[in-house]
N, C-alpha and C positions, 0 to 999 in steps of 0.2 A: 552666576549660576552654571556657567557653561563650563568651568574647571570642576564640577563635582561630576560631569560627562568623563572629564581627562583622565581624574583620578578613577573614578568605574573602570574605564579602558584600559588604565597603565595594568590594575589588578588582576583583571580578567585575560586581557591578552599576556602577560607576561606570565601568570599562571599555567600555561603550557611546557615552558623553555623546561624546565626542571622534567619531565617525560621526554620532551624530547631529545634532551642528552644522557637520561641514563638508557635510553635505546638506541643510540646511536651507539654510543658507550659498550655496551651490551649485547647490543642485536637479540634483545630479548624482546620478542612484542608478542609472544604466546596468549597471555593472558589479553591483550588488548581486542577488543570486539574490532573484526572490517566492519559490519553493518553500522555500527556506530558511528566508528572514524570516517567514513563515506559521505552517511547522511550530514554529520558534523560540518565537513568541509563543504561540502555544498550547500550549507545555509550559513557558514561565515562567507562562501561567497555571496550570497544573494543579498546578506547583508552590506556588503560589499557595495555592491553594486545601487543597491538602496541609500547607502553614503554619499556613493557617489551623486545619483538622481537627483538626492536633497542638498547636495553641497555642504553634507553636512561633516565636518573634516575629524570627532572625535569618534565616530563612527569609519571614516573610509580609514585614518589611522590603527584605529585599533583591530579593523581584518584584515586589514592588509599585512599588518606585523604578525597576527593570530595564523595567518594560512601559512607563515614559513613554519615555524615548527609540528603544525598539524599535517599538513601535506609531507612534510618529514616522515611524520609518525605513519603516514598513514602508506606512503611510498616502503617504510620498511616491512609495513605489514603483507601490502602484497607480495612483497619480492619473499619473503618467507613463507608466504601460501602458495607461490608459483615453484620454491625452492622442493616444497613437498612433495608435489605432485611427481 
């Protein structure tokens, strides 16, 4: 049962990458919400962390791979809302 955890995880985590290289790509992240991208990454971390707590490895795998390309996303978004200013 615990690979239909993996395959959830591969789907869900790796459904970012594609965002986040056509923003890096681009440096277009106009349309991208901060508030979102923010709250986002701080409850992939907490889930995270919750992975961790429970030892539970398709969990701590799949935020831990999910915070590279969010924190990506979300790194450009500020630097383009600090660039406006």
């Amino acid at each position: 049962m615990e690979y239909i955890g993996y395959l959830a995880a591969f789907c869900t985590t790796f459904a970012f990458f594609p965002q986040a290289i056509m923003a890096i790509r681009t440096k277009d992240v106009k349309s991208i919400s901060l508030t979102m991208y923010s709250i986002l990454c701080f409850g992939i971390s907490m889930w995270l962390v919750y992975g961790i707590l429970k030892a539970d490895w398709p969990l701590i795998l799949a935020n831990l791979i999910t915070l590279l390309p969010s924190l990506t996303i979300l790194y450009l978004k500020v630097a383009s809302v600090v660039k406006k200013k």
